[in-house]
C-alpha positions as CSV (number, residue, x, y, z in Angstrom):
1,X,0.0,0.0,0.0
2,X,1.4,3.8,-0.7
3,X,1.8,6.2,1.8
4,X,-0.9,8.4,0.3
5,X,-3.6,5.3,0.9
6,X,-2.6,4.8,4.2
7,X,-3.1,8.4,4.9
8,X,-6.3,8.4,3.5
9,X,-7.7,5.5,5.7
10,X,-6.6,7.4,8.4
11,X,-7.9,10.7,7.8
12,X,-11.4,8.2,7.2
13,X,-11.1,6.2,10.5
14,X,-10.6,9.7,12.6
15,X,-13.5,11.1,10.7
16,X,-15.4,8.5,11.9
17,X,-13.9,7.9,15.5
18,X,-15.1,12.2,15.7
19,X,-18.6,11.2,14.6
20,X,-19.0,9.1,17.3
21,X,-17.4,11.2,20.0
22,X,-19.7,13.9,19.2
23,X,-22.7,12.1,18.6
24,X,-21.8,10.6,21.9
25,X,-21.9,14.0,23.9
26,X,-25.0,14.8,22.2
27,X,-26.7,11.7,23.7
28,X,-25.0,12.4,27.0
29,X,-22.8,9.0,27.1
30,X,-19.6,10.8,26.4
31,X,-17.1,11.4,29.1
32,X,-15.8,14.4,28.7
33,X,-12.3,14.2,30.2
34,X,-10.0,16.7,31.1
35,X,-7.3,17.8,28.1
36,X,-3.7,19.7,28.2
37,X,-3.3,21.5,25.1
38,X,0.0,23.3,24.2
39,X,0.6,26.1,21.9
40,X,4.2,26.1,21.0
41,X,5.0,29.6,19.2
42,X,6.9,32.7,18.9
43,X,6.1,36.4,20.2
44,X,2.1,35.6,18.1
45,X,1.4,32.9,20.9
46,X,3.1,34.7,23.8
47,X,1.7,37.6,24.0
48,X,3.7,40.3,22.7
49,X,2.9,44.0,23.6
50,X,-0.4,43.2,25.5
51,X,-1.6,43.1,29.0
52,X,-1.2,38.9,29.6
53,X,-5.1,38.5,29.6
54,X,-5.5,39.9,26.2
55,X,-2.4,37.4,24.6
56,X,-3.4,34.8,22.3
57,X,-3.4,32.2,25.0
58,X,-6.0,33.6,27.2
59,X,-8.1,35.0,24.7
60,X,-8.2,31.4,23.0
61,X,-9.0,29.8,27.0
62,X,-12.2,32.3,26.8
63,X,-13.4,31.7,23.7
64,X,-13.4,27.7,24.2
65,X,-15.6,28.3,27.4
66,X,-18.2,29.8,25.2
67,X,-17.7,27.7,22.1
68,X,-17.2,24.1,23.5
69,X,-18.7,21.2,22.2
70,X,-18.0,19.6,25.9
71,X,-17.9,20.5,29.6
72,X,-14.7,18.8,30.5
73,X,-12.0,21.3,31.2
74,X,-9.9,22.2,28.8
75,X,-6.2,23.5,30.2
76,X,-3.8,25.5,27.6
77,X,-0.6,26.2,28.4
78,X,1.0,29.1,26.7
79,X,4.7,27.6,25.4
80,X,5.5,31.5,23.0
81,X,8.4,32.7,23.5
82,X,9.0,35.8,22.1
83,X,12.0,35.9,19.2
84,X,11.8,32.2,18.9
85,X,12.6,30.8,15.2
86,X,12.0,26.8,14.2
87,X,15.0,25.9,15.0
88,X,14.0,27.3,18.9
89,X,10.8,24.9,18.8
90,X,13.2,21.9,18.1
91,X,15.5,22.9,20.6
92,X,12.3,22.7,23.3
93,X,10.3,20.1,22.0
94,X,11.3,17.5,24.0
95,X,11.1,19.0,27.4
96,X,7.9,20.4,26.4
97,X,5.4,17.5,25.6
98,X,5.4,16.0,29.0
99,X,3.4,13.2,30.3
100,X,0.2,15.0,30.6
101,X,-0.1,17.1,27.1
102,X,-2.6,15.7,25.1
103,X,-1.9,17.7,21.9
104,X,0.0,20.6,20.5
105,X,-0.7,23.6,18.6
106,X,2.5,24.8,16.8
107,X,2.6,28.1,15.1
108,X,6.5,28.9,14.5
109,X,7.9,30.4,11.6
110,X,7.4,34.1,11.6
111,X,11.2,34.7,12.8
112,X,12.4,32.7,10.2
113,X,10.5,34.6,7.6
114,X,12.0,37.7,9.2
115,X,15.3,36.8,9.5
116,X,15.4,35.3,5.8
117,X,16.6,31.9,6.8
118,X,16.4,29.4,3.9
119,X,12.7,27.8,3.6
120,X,14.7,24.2,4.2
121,X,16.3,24.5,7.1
122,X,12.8,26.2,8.6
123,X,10.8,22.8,6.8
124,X,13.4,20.3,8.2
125,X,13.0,22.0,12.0
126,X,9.1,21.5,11.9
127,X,9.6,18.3,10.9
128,X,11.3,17.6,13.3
129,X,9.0,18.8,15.6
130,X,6.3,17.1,14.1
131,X,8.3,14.1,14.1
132,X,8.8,14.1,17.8
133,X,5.1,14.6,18.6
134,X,3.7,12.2,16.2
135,X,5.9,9.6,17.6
136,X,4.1,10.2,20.7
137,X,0.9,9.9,19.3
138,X,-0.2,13.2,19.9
139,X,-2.7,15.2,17.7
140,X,-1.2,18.5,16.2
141,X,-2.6,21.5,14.8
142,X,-0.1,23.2,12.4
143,X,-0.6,27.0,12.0
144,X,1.1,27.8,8.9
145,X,1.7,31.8,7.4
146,X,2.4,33.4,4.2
147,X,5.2,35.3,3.3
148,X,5.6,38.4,1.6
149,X,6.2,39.0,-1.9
150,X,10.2,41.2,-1.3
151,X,10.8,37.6,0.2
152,X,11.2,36.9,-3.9
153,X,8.9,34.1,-5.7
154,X,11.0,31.2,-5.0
155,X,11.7,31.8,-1.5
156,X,7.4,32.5,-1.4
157,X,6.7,29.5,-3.3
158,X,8.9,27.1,-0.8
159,X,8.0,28.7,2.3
160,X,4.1,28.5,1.7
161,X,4.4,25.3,0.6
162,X,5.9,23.8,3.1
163,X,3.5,24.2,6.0
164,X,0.1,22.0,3.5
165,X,2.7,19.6,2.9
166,X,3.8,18.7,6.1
167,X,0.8,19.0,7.3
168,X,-0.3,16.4,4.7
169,X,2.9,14.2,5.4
170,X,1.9,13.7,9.3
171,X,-1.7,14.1,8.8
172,X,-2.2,16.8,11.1
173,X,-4.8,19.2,11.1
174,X,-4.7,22.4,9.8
175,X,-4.7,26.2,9.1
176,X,-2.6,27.8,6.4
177,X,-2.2,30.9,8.4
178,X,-2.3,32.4,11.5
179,X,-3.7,35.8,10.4
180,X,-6.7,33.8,8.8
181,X,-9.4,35.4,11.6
182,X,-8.1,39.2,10.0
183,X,-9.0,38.2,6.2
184,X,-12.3,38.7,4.1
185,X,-14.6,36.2,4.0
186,X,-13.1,35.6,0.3
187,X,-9.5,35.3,1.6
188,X,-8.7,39.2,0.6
189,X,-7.4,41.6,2.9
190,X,-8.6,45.0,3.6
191,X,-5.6,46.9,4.6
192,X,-7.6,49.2,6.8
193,X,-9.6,47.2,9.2
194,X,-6.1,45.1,9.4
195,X,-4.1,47.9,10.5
196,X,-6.7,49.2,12.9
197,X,-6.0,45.5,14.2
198,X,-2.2,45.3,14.7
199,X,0.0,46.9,17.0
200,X,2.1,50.2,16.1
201,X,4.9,47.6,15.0
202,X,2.8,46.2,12.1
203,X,3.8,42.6,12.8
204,X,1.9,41.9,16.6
205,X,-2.0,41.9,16.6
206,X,-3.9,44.6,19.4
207,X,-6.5,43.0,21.7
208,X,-9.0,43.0,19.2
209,X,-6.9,41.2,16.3
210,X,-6.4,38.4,19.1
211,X,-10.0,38.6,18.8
212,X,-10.4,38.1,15.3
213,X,-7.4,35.1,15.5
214,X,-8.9,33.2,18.5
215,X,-12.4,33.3,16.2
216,X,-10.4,32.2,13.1
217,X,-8.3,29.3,14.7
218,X,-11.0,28.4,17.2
219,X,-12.9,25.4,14.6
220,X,-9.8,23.5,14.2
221,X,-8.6,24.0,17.7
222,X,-11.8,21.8,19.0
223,X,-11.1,19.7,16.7
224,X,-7.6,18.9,18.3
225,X,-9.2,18.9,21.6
226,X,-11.5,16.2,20.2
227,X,-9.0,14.5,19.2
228,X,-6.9,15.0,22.1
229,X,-10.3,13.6,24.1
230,X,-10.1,10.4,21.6
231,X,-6.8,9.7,22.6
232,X,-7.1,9.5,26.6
233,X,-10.1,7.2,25.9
């Protein structure tokens, strides 16, 4: 069998195994248990520039309590640190996923982008990460971003293609950028009502464009707590 099949019967039997957890909860048979979810990021998860209960972290840990599809607790733990590139995440992936994390959100790449280090050594470093986890069985989230056009069109092309094809690679679910909450409905952006979103820096969202991320990410962060849910079970 290819890899590509085997990925496929996968992505089916989780499909399925999500059905029946949520139908489950709906009946009032499911157990919801208590998760530990990690977000594993730069200065965009930790927080830059804002009071701590208006960072990406906290603003995520409210919306969940109003969106859940469960009542079982949901713990986050905020694992940005500011400045951090892909090669950072590697260097604290390990010590990171402890006994007790049930999955991982990893949005790194932004520093790299910055800095103009080669789209390679940025994929192999997320691999590695995703490596690491995988082999632990735990469900990931990748939060992927887009670079700019002075990057150059080859450095562009590598660098937003390698976030849908590791994702693809390790099955993982996914979000092609972290900025997706600040875009039109139609995947345009109006410059304005971004900027009256960001931070006098340009680069860090305000409180409010937390907002619009949290909204953004939230779907396919209850999806990894579902999944995170199936595998305690």
């Amino acid at each position: 069998m290819g890899y590509g099949f085997l990925t496929a019967i996968n992505k089916v039997i989780r499909s399925i195994a999500l059905i029946f957890l949520l139908l489950g909860a709906q009946s009032g048979t499911a157990r919801a248990e208590p998760v530990t979810i990690v977000a594993l990021g730069d200065s965009l998860t930790q927080g830059y520039g804002l009071r701590e209960a208006n960072g990406f972290v906290p603003q995520l840990a409210d919306w969940l309590k109003e969106n859940s599809r469960q009542s079982g607790t949901v713990r986050l733990i905020n694992a940005g640190v500011s400045g951090d590139t892909t090669a950072g995440g590697v260097a604290r992936i390990d010590w990171t996923l402890t006994d007790d994390v049930d999955g991982l959100i990893v949005a790194l790449g932004g520093n790299d982008l910055l800095r103009g280090i080669d789209p390679a050594s940025s994929r192999a470093n997320l691999e590695r990460i995703l490596q690491t986890t995988t082999a632990k069985g735990i469900p990931v989230l990748l939060v992927g971003l887009v670079a700019t056009q002075n990057m150059g069109p080859d450095f562009k092309a590598e660098f937003d293609q390698m976030y849908p094809e590791l994702s693809a690679k390790y099955d993982t679910l996914y979000v092609h950028d972290f900025f997706i909450g600040l875009l039109q409905e139609d995947g345009t952006v109006d410059r304005d009502a971004v900027r009256a979103r960001m931070q006098l820096d340009g680069i860090h969202p305000n409180k409010e464009g937390v907002k619009d991320i949290v909204k953004g990410l939230g779907a396919e962060v209850l999806n990894l707590i579902d999944l995170a849910r199936l595998r305690g079970e």
